[in-house]
C-alpha atoms as a printed R data frame, in Angstrom:
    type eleno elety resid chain resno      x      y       z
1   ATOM     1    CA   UNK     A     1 57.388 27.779 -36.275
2   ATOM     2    CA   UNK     A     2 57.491 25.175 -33.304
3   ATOM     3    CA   UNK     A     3 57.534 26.254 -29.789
4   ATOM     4    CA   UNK     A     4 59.521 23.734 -27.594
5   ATOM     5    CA   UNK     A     5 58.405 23.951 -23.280
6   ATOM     6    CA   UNK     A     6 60.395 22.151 -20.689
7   ATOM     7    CA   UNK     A     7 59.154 21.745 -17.950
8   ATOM     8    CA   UNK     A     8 60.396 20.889 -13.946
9   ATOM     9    CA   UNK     A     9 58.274 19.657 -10.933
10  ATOM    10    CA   UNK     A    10 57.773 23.332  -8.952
11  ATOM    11    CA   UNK     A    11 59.097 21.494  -5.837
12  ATOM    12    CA   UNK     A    12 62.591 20.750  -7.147
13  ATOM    13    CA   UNK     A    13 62.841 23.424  -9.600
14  ATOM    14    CA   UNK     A    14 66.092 21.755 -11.055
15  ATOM    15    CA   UNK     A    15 65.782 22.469 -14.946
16  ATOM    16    CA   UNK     A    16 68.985 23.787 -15.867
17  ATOM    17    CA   UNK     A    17 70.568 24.634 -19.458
18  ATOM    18    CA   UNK     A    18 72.827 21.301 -19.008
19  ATOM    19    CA   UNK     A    19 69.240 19.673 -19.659
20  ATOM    20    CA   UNK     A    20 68.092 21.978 -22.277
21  ATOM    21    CA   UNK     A    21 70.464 22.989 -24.502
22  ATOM    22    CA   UNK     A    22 71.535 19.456 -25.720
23  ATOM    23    CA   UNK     A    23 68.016 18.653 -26.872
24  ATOM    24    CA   UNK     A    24 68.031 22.159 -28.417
25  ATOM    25    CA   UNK     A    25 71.259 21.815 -30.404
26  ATOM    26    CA   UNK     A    26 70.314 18.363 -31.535
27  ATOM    27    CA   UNK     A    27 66.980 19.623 -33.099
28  ATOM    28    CA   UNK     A    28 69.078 22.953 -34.357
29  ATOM    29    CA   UNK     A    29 66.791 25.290 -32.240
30  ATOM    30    CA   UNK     A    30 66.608 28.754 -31.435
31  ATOM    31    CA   UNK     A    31 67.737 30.454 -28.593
32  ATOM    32    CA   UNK     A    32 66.668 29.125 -25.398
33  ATOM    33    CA   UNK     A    33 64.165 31.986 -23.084
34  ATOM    34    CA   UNK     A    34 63.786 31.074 -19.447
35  ATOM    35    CA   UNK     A    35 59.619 31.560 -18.361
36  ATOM    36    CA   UNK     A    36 61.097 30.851 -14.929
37  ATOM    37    CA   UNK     A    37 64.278 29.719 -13.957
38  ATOM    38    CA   UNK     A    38 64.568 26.515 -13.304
39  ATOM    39    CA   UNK     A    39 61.121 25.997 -13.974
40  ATOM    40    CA   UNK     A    40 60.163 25.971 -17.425
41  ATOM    41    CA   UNK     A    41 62.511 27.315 -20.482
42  ATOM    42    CA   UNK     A    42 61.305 27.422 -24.451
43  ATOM    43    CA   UNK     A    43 63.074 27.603 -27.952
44  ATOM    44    CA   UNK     A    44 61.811 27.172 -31.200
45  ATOM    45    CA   UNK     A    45 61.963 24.805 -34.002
46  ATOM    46    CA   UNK     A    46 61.164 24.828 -37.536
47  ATOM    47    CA   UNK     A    47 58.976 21.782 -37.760
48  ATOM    48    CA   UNK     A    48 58.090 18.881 -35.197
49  ATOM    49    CA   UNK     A    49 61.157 16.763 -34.467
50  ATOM    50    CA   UNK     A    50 60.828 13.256 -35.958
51  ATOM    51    CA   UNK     A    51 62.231 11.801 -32.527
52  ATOM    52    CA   UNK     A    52 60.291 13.843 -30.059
53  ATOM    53    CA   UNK     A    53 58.761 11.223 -27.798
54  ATOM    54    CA   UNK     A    54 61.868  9.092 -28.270
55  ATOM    55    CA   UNK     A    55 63.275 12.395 -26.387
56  ATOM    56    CA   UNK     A    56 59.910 12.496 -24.423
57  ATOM    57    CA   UNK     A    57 60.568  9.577 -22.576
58  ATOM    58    CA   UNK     A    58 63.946 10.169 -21.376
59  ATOM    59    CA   UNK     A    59 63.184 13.277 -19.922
60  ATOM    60    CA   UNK     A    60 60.340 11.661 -18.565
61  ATOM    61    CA   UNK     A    61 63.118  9.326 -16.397
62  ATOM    62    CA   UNK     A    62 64.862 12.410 -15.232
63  ATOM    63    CA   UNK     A    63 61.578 13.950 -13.637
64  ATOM    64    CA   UNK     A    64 61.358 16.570 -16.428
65  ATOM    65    CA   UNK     A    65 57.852 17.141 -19.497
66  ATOM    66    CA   UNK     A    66 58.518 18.639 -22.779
67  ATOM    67    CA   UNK     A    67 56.165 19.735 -24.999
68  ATOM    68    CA   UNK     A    68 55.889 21.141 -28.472
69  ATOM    69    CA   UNK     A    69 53.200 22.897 -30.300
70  ATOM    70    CA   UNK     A    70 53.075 25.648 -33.093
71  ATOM    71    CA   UNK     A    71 53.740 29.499 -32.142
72  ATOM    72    CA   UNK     A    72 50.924 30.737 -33.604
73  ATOM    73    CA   UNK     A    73 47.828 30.903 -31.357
74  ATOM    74    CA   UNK     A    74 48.979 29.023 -28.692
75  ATOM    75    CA   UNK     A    75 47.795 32.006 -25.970
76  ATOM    76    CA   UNK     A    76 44.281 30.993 -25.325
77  ATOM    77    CA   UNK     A    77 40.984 32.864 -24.561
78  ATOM    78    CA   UNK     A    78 39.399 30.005 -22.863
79  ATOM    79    CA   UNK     A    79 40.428 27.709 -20.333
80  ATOM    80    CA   UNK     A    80 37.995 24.172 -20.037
81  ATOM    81    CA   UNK     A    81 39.016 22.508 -17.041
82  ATOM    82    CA   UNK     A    82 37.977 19.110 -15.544
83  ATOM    83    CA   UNK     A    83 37.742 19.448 -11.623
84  ATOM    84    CA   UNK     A    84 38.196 15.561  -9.971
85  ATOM    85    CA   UNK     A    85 41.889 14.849  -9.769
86  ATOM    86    CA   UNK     A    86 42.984 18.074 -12.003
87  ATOM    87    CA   UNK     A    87 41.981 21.049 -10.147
88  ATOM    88    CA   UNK     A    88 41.425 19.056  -7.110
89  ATOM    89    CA   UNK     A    89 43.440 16.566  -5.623
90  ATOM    90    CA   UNK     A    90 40.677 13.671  -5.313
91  ATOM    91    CA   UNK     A    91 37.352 12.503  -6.684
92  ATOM    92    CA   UNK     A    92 34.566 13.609  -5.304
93  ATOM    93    CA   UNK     A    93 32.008 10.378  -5.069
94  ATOM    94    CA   UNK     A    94 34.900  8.285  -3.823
95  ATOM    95    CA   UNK     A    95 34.905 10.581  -0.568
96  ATOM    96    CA   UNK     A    96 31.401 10.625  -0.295
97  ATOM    97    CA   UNK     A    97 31.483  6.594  -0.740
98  ATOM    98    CA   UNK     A    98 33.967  6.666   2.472
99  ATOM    99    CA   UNK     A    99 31.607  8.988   4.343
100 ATOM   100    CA   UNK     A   100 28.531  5.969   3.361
101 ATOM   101    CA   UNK     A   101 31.180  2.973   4.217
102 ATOM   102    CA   UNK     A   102 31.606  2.056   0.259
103 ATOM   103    CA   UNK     A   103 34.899  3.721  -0.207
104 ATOM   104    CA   UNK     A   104 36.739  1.346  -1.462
105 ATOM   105    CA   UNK     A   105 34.470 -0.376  -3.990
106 ATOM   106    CA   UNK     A   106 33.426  3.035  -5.473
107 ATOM   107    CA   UNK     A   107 37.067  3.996  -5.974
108 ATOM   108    CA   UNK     A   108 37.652  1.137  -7.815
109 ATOM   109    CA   UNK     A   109 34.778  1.578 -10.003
110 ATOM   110    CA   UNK     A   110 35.907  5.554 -10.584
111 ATOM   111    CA   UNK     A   111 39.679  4.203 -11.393
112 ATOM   112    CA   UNK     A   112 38.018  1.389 -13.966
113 ATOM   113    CA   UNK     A   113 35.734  4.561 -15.529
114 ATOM   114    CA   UNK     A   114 38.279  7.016 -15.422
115 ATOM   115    CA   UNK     A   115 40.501  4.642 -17.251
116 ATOM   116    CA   UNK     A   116 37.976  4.120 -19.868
117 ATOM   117    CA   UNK     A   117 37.158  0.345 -19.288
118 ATOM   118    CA   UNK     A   118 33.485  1.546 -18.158
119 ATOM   119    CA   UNK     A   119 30.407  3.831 -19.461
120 ATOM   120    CA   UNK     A   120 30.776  6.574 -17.955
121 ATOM   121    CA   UNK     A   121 27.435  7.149 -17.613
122 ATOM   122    CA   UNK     A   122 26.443  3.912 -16.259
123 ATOM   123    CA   UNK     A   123 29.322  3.527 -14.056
124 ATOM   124    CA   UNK     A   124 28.099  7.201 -12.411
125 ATOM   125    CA   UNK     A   125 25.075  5.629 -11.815
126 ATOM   126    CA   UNK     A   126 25.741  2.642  -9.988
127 ATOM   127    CA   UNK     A   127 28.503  4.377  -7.764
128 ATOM   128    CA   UNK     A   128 25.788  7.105  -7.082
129 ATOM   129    CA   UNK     A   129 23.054  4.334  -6.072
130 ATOM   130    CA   UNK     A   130 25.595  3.174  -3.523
131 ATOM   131    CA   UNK     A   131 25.486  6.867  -1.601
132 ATOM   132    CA   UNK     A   132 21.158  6.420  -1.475
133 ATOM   133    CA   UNK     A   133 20.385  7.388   2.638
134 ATOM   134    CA   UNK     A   134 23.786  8.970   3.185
135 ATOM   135    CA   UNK     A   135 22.740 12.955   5.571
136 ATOM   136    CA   UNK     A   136 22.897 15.375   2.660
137 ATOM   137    CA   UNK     A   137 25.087 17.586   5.402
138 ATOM   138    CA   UNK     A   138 28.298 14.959   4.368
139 ATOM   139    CA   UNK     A   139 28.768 17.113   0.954
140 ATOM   140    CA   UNK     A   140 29.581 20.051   3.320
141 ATOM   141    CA   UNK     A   141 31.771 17.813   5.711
142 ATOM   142    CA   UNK     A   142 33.959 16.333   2.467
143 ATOM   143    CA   UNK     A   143 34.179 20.001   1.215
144 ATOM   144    CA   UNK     A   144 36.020 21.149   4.673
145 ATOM   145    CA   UNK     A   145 37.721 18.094   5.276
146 ATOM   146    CA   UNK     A   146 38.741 15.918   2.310
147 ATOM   147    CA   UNK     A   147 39.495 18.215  -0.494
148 ATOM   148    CA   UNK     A   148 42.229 19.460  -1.374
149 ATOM   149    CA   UNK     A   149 43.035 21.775  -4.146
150 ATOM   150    CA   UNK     A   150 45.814 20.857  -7.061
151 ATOM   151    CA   UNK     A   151 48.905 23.218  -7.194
152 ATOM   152    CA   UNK     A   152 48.852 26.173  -9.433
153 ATOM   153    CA   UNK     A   153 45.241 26.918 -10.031
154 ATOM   154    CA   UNK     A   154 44.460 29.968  -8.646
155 ATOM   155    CA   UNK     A   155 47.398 31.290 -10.908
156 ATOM   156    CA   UNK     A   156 46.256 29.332 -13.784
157 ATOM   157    CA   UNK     A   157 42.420 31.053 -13.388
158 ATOM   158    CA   UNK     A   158 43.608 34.536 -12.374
159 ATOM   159    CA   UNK     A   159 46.901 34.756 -14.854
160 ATOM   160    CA   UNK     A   160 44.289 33.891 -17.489
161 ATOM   161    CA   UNK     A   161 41.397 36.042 -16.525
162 ATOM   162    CA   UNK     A   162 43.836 38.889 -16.068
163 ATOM   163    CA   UNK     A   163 44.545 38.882 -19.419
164 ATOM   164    CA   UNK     A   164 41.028 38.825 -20.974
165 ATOM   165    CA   UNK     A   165 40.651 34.706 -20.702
166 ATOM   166    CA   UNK     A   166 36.977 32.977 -19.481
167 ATOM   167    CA   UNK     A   167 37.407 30.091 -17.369
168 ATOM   168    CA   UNK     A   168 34.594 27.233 -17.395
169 ATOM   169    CA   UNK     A   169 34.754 23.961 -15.017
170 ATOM   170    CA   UNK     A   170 33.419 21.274 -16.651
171 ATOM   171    CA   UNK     A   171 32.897 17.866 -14.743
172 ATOM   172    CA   UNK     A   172 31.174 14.577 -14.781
173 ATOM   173    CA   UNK     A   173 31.312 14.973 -10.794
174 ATOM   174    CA   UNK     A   174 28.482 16.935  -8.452
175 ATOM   175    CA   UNK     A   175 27.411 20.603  -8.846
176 ATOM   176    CA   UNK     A   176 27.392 20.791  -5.023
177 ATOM   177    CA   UNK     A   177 31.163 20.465  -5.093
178 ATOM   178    CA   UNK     A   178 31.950 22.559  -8.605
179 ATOM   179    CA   UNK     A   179 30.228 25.500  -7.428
180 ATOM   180    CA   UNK     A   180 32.323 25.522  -4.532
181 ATOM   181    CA   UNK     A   181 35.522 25.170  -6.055
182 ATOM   182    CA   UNK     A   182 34.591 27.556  -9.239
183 ATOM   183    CA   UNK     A   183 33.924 30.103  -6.624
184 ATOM   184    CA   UNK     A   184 37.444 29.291  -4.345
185 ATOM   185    CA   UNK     A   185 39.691 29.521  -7.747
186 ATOM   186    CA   UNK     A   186 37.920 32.340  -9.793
187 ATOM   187    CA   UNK     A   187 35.948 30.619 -12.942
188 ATOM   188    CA   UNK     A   188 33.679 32.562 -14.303
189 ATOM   189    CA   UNK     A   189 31.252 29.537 -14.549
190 ATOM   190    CA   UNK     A   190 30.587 25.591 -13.740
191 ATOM   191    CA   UNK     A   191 28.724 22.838 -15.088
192 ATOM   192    CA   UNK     A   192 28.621 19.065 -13.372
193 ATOM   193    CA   UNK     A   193 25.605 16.569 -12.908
194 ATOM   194    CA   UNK     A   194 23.123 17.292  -9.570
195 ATOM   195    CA   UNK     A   195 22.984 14.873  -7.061
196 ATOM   196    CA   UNK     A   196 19.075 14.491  -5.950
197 ATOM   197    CA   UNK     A   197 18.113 14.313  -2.469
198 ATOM   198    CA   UNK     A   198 14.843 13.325  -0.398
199 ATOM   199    CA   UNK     A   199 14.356 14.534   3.083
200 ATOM   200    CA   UNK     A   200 17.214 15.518   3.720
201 ATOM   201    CA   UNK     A   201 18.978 12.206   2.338
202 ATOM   202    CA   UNK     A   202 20.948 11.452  -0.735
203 ATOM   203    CA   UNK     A   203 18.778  9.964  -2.781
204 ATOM   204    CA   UNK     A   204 20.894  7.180  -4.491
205 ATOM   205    CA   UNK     A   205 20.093  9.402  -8.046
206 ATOM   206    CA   UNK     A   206 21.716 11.836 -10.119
207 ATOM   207    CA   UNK     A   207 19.843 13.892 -12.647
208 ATOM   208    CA   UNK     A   208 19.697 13.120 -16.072
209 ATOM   209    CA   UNK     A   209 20.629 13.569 -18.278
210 ATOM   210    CA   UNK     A   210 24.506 12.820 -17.333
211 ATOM   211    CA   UNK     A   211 26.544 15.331 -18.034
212 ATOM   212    CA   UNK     A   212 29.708 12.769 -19.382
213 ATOM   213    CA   UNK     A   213 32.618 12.686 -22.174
214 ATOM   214    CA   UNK     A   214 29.727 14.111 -25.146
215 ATOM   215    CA   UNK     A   215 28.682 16.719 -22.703
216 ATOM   216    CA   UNK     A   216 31.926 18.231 -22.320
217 ATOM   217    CA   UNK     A   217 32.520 18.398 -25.816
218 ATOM   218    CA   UNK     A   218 28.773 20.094 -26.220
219 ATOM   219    CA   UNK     A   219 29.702 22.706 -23.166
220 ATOM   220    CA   UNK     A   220 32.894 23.759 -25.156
221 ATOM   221    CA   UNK     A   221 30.955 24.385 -28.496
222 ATOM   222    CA   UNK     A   222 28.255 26.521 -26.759
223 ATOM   223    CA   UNK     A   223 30.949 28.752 -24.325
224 ATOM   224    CA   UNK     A   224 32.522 29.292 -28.173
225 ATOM   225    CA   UNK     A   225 29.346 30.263 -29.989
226 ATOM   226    CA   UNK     A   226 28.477 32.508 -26.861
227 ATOM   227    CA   UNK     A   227 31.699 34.133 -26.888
228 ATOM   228    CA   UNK     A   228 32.160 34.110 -30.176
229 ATOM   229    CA   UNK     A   229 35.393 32.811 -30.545
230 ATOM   230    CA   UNK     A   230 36.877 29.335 -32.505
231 ATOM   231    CA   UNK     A   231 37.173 26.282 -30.238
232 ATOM   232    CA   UNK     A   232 41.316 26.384 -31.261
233 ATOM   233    CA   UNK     A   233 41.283 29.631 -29.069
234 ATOM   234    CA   UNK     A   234 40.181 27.080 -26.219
235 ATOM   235    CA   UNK     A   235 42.750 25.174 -23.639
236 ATOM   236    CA   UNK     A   236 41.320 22.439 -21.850
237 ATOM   237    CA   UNK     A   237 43.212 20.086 -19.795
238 ATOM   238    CA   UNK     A   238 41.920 16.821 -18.214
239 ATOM   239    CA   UNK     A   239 42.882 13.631 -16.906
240 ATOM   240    CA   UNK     A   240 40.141 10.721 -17.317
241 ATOM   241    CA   UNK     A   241 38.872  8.958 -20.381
242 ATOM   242    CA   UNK     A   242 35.622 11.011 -20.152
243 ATOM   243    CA   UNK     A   243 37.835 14.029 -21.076
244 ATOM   244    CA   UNK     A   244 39.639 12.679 -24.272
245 ATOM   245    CA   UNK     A   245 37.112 14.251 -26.185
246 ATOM   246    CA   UNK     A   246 37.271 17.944 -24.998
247 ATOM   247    CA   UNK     A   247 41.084 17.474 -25.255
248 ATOM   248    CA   UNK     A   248 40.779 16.578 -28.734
249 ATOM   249    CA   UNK     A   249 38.592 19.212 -29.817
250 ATOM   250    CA   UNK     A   250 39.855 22.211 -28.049
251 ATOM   251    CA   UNK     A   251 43.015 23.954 -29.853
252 ATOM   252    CA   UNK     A   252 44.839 22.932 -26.795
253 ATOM   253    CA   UNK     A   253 44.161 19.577 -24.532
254 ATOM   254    CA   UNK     A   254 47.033 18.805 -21.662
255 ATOM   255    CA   UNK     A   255 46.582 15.674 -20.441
256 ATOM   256    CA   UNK     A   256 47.594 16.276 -16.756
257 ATOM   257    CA   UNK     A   257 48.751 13.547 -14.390
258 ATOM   258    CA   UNK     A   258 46.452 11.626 -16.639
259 ATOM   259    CA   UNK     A   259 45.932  8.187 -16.543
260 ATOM   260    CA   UNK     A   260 48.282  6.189 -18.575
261 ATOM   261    CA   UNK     A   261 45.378  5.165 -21.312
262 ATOM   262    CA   UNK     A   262 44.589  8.329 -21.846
263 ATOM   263    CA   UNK     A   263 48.139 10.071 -21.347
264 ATOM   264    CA   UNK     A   264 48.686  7.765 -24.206
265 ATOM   265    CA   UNK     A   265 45.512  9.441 -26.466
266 ATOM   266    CA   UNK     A   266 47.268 12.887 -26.521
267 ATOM   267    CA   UNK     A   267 49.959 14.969 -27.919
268 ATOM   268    CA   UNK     A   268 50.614 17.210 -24.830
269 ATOM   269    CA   UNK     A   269 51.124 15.639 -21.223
270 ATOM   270    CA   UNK     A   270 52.237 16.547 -18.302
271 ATOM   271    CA   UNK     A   271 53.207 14.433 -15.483
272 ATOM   272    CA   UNK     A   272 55.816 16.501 -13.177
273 ATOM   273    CA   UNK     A   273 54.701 20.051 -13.295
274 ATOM   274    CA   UNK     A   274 52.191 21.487 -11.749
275 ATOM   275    CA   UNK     A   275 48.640 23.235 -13.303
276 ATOM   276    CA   UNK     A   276 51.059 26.321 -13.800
277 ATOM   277    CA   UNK     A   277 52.337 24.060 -16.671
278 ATOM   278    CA   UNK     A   278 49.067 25.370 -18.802
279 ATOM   279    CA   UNK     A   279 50.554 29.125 -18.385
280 ATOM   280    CA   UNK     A   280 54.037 28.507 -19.649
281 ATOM   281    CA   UNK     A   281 52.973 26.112 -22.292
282 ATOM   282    CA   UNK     A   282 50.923 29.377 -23.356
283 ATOM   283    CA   UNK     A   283 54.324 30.933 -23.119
284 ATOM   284    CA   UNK     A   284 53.303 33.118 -19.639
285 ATOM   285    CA   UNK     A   285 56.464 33.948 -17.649
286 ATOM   286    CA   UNK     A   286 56.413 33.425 -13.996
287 ATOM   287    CA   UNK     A   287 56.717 36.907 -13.003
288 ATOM   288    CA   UNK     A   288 53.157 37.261 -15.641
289 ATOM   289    CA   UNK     A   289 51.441 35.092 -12.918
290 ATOM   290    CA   UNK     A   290 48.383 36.336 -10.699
291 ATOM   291    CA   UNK     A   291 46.534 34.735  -8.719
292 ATOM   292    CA   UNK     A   292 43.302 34.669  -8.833
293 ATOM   293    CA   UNK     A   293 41.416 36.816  -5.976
């Protein structure tokens, strides 16, 4: 069996059975269960419709995702998030790089890497040479005043955690800004690259090696073995090239607000809903949700 999620954006909450139950007659589904209403509504289906992104797209017009996945196992134990632009609204050395007067060329750089045109690795490294002499006190000042978190996340954490999950944030970005964030929205552990400073000064290096797209695959096989659980009982959910990999491997990968390039790379994507998206496509109702404390 199939399970079929649609989704709405949580500001318009305008899903409505006029939108569902069409695509569910055409695809001779089963009854339609509301995980919030006008939120996010499922059915099942025997197998995997032969014209689902055809479908896909147009819903994709109206402002609405859809997703479908198989019934069995799809409530993870683990949750592998990415941090820059998923559980936070920006990236990380791009507001540093405005704080050092290099904003704009090191967001360029990040969009080029993130889209997969660049190492990852060596792209980290040049952007991170371009912060060398910036006061060590600007991590602190981007922390209060240029991050922001993404919607849902808390609930995403806490609803999982509440019911026995282990959350681990995994980025290519800074452990001074991951350990601040794991602690704000509840996961039980982080893992990024270290930015090295010198009196008191960024010192234009990072610490090798890089933790990049290999890394992330590495951190997901050793969280497994430690917990002793199969990487399908993982759901990770990304949005850069450097993530594809972790995506692929886990039992679920959401490509969230992704990049198109590597929106394109996976089977579930959302672009309208929020990170409360990862709870319903687990088949969490709303009134399941808890925020993390």
């Amino acid at each position: 069996m199939q399970i079929v999620t649609l989704l709405a954006h949580p500001d318009r909450a305008d899903l409505t059975a006029a939108v569902a139950d069409p695509i569910r007659a055409r695809w001779g589904g089963g009854d339609l269960r509301w995980l919030d209403e006008g939120l996010a509504a499922e059915f099942g289906v025997e197998t995997v419709p032969g014209d689902f992104w055809r479908v896909w797209q147009a819903l994709q017009t109206q402002g609405f995702d859809i997703a479908v996945q198989p019934e069995e196992g799809r409530r993870k134990r683990v949750l592998l998030a990415d941090m820059d632009s998923t559980m936070i609204g920006q990236e990380c050395i791009d507001e540093l790089a405005a704080e050092a007067g290099a904003g704009e060329f090191v967001a360029s750089i990040t969009a080029r890497a993130m889209n997969g045109e660049l190492d990852f690795e060596a792209a980290l490294r040049e952007r991170v040479a371009l912060l060398k002499g910036l006061p060590a006190e600007a991590i602190a000042k981007v922390l209060a005043e240029r991050i922001t978190f993404a919607s849902g996340g808390r609930k995403l954490v806490g609803t999982m955690k509440a019911n026995g999950g282990y959350a681990v944030l995994v980025s290519g970005g800074f452990t001074a800004f991951t350990e601040a964030v794991a602690a704000y929205l509840g996961f039980d552990e982080d893992h990024a690259n270290t930015l090295q400073v010198e009196g008191g000064r960024l010192a234009g290096t990072v610490a090798e090696p890089i933790l990049g797209r290999e890394a992330k695959v590495a951190r997901l096989s050793e969280v497994c073995d430690r917990l002793g659980i199969p990487e399908d009982a993982v759901i990770a959910v990304g949005d850069g090239a450097n993530d594809l990999a972790m995506l692929h491997r886990a039992g679920t990968g959401v490509a969230l607000h992704a990049k198109p390039s590597v929106a394109a790379q996976c089977d579930i994507r959302v672009n309208h809903g929020d990170l409360t998206a990862l709870l319903y496509l687990q088949g969490y109702a709303g009134e399941e949700f808890i925020a993390a404390p």
